[in-house]
C-alpha positions in Angstrom: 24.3 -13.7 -54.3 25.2 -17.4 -55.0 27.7 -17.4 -51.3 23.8 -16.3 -49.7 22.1 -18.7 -51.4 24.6 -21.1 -50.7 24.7 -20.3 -47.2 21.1 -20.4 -47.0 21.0 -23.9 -48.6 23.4 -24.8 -45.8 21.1 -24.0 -43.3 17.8 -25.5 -44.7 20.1 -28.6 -44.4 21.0 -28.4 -40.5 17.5 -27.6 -40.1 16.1 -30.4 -41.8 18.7 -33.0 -40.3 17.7 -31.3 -36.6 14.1 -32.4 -37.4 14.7 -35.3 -38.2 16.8 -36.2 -35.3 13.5 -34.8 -33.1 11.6 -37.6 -35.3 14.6 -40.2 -34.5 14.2 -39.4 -30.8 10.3 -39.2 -30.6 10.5 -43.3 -32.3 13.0 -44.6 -30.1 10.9 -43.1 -27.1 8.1 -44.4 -28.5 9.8 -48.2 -29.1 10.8 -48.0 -25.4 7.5 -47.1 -24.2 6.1 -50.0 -26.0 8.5 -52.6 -25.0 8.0 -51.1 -21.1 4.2 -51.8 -21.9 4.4 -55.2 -23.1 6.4 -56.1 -20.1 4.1 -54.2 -17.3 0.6 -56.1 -16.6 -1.3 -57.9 -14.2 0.1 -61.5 -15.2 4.1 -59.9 -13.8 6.2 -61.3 -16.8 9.7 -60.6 -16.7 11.6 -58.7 -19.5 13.4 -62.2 -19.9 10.0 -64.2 -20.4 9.0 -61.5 -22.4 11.8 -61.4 -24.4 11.5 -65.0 -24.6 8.3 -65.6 -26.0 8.8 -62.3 -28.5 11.6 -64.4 -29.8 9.7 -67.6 -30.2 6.3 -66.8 -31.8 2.5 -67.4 -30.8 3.3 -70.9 -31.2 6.8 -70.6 -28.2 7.8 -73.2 -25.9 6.0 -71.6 -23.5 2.1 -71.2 -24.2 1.1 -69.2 -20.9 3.6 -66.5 -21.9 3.1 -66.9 -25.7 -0.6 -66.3 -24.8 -0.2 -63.4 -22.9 2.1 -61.8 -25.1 0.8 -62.5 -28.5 -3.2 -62.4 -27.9 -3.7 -59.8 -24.8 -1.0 -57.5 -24.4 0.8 -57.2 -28.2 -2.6 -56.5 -29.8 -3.3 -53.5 -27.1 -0.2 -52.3 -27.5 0.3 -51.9 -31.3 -3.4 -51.0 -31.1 -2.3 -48.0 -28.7 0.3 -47.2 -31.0 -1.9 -46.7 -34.0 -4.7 -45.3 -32.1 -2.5 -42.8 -31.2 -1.0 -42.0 -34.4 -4.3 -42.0 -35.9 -5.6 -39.0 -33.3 -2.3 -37.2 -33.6 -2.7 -36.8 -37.2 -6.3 -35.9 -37.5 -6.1 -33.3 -34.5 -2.8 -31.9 -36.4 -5.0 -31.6 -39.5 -8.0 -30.4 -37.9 -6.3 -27.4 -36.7 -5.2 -26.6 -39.9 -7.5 -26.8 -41.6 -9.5 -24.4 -39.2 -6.8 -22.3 -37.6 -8.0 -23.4 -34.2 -5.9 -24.4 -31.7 -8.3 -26.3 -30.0 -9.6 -28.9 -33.1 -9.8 -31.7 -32.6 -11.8 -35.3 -32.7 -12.6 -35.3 -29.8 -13.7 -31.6 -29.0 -15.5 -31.0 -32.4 -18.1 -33.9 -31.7 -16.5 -37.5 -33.2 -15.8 -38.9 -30.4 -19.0 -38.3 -28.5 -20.6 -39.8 -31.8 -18.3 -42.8 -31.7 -19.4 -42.9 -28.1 -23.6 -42.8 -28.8 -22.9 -45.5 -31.4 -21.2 -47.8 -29.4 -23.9 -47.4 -26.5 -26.7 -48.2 -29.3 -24.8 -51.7 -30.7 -24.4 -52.5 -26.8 -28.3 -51.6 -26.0 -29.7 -53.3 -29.1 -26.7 -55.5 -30.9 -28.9 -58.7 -29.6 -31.2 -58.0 -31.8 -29.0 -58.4 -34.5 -27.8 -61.5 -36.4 -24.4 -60.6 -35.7 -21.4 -60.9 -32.6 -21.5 -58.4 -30.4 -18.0 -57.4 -31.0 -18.6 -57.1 -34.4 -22.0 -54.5 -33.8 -20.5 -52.2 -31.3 -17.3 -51.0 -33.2 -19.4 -51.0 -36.6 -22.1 -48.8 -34.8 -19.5 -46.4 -33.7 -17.9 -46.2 -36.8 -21.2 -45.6 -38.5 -22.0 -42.7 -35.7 -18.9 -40.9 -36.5 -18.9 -40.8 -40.1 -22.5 -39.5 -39.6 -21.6 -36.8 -36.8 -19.0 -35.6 -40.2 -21.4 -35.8 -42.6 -24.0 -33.9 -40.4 -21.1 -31.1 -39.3 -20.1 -30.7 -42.9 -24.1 -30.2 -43.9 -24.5 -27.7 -41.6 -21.1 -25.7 -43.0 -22.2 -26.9 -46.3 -26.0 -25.1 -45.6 -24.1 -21.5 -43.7 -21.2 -21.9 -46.3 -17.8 -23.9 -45.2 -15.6 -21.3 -43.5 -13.4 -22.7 -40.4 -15.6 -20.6 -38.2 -19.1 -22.4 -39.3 -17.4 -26.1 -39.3 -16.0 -25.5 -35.7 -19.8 -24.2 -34.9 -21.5 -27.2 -35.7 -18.7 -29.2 -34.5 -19.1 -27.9 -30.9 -22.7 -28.4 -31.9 -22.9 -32.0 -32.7 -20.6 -32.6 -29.5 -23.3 -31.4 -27.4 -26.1 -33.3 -29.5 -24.4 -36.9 -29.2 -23.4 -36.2 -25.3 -27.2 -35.9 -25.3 -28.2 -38.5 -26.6 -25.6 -40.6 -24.8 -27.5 -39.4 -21.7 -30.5 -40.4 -22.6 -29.2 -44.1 -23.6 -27.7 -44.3 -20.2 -31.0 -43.3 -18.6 -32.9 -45.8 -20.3 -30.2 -48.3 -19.9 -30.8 -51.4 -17.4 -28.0 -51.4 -15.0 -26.3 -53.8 -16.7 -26.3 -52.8 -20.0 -25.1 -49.3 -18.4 -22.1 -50.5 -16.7 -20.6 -52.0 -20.1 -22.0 -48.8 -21.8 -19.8 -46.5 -19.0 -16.9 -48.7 -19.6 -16.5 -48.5 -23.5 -16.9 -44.6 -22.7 -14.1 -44.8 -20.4 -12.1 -45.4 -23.3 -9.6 -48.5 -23.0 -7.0 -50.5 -24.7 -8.5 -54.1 -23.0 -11.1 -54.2 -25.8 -8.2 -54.5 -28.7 -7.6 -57.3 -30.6 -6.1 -58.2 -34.0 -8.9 -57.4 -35.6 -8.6 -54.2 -34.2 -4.8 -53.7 -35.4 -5.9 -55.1 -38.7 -8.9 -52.4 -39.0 -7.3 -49.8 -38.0 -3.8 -50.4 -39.7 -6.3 -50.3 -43.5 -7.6 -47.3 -42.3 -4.6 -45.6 -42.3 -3.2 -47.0 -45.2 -5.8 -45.4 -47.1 -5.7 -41.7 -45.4 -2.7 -41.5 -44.5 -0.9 -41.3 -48.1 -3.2 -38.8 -49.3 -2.2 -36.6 -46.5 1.1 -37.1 -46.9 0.6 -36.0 -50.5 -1.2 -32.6 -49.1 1.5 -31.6 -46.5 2.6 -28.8 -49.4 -0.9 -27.4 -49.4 -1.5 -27.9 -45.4 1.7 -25.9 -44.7 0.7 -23.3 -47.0 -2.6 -23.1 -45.3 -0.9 -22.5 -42.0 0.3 -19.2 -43.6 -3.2 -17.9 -43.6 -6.2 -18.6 -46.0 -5.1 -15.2 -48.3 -1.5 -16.2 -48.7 -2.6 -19.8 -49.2 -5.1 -18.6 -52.2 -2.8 -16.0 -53.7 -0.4 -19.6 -54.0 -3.1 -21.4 -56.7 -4.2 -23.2 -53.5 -7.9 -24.7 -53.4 -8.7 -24.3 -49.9 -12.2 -25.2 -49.9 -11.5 -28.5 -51.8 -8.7 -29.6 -49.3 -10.9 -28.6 -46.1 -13.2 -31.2 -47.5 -10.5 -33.4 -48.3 -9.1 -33.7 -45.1 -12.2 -33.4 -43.4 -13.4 -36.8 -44.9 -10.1 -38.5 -44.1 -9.9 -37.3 -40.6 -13.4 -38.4 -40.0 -12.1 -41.5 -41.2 -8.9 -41.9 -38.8 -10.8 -40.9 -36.4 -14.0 -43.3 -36.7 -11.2 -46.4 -36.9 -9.4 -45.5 -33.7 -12.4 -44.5 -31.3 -14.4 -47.6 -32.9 -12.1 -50.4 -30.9 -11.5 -48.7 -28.1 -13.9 -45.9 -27.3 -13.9 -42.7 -26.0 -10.1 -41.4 -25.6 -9.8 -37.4 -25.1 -6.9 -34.8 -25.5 -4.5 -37.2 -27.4 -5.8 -35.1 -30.9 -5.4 -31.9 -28.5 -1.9 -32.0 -27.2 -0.2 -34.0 -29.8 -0.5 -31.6 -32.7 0.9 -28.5 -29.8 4.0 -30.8 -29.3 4.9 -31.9 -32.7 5.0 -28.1 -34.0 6.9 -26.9 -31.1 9.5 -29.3 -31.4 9.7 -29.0 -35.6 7.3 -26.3 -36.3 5.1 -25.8 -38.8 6.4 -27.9 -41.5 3.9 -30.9 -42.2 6.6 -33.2 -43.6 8.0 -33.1 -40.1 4.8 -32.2 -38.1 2.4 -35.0 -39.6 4.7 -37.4 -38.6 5.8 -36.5 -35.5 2.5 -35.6 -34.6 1.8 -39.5 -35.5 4.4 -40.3 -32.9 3.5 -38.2 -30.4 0.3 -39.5 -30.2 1.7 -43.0 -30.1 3.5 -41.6 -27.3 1.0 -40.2 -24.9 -1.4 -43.0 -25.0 1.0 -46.2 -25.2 2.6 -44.2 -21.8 -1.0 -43.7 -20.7 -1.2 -46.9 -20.9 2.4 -47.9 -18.8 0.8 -45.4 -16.0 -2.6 -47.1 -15.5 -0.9 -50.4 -15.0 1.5 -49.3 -12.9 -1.0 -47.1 -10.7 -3.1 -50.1 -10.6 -1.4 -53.4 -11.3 -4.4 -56.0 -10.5 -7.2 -53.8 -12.3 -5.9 -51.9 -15.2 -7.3 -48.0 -15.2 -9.0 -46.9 -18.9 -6.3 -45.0 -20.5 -9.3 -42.5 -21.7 -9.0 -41.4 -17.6 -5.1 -41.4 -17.7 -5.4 -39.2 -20.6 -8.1 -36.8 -19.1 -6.8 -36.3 -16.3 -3.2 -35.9 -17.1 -4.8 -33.3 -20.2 -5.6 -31.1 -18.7 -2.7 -29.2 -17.3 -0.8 -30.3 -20.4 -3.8 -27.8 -21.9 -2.9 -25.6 -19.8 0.4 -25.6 -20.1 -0.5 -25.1 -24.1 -2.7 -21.8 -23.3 -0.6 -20.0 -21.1 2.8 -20.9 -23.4 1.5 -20.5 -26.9 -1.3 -17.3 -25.7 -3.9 -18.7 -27.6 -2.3 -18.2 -30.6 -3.5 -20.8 -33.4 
């Protein structure tokens, strides 16, 4: 008995060090992913003048390179980085909390929310007291945690099962793609063309501001995910098993509903519309360390990071002068990673 338990101890060991090193490999492809991005970009700085003005500050030698480094391209990047993490963790916890493999922010309505609230700061923000870049992002914000509030109503109203929230979800996707619509029909043309953009979804709108928002946001949902992964494993096991454990499962759906609502309304806010990065992240993390949320929730972070700072590193390279959206590069380059998903995984949540 105590030579299997022993042995078993042994194992959960290997195991756990194995994950980890997945988690030490997914960071140091995500560093280099980011350095490669900070390097690539219209302006063609070396590695050496970018090393160069990393090295120095915002206030180097050099103020061109200083400039481009510190004000454009390290604020899009680290933006991209938690951006990423922030849609990687809500689609990981979106799916488990509703045993649906295809959860996520941006297919259960947020986004499109985020999206309608953007297009009403950029169609109406000058009648406001306030800096455009200060209305749009709030707007969206605001439109998000609305599109939760009115999602978890609905549940609320038909009682809260996964079924009913991914319902009005898919609902409230189609309701603010509507309403986009009809923004974008009453739009002058050149209201509509900045409206299209933001939708695109892209990291040229980031700022420090936007690092700084979205780096709170996290620090205030991320912990108190990190204290749930017990309970969000459990739940993975099935809603009976999880109850028979002493689990609440109603009070953590809304819970992590609130916070992912939140994650979600800080990255889309900044940079718009960005699809399939809560989709595919989640699918790659638990393959690679299964369903273990101390290992998936961060990995799935990292993932994220992943796929959208290399989104970004592809639509500079594919177009060097004019920098393509990441929410394209993601879209297009989604969808057989989707697929890839279905046909693997057989629809299994």
């Amino acid at each position: 008995m105590t030579v299997a338990l022993t042995a078993r101890a042994g194992a959960g060991r290997r195991e756990s060090a194995a994950r980890l090193a997945v988690l030490g490999a997914a960071l140091l492809a995500l560093l280099v992913l980011a350095v490669t991005d900070l390097v690539t970009g219209p302006s063609g700085l070396s590695l050496g003048k970018v090393t160069e003005a990393l090295l120095a500050g915002p206030d180097g030698f050099d103020r061109a390179a200083a400039t481009i480094l510190w004000q454009l391209r390290m604020p899009q990047t680290l933006t991209g980085v938690l951006v990423g993490a922030s849609l990687g963790i809500s689609g990981l916890v979106m799916q488990t909390i509703l045993a649906n493999p295809l959860a996520s922010p941006y297919t259960l309505g947020f986004s499109a929310a985020a999206g309608f609230g953007a297009a009403l700061g950029i169609m109406f923000g000058g009648l406001l007291p306030l800096a455009i870049w200060i209305v749009v992002p709030a707007s969206a914000f605001a439109m998000t945690l609305l599109a939760c509030g009115l999602v978890y109503a609905v549940a609320r109203f038909r009682g809260a099962s996964a079924e009913v929230l991914v319902l009005a979800g898919i609902a409230t996707l189609f309701f603010f793609q509507s309403l986009q619509s009809l923004l974008q029909f009453l739009a002058a043309p050149e209201v509509l063309q900045q409206i299209v953009f933001w939708l695109f979804g892209s990291l040229l709108k980031a700022s420090w501001t936007s690092v700084q928002a979205i780096t709170l946001i996290m620090a205030v949902a991320v912990p108190v995910l990190a204290r749930d992964v017990w309970s969000l494993t459990a739940l993975r096991l099935g809603e009976a098993n999880a109850a028979s454990l002493g689990l609440d499962i109603e009070r953590l759906r809304r819970r992590s509903f609130v916070l992912v609502a939140l994650l979600t309304a800080g990255a889309v806010s900044f940079t718009g519309t960005i699809g399939f990065i809560g989709l595919i992240a989640p699918h790659v993390a638990r393959r690679m360390v299964g369903e273990d949320h101390r290992f998936a929730l961060p990995l799935a972070a990292i993932m994220g990071a992943v796929l959208l700072v290399a989104a970004s590193v592809i639509g500079k390279i594919l177009s060097p002068g004019a920098v393509i959206p990441v929410g394209i590069i993601t879209a297009v380059a989604g969808v057989p990673m989707l697929l890839a998903v279905i046909l693997r995984d057989g629809g299994r949540p």
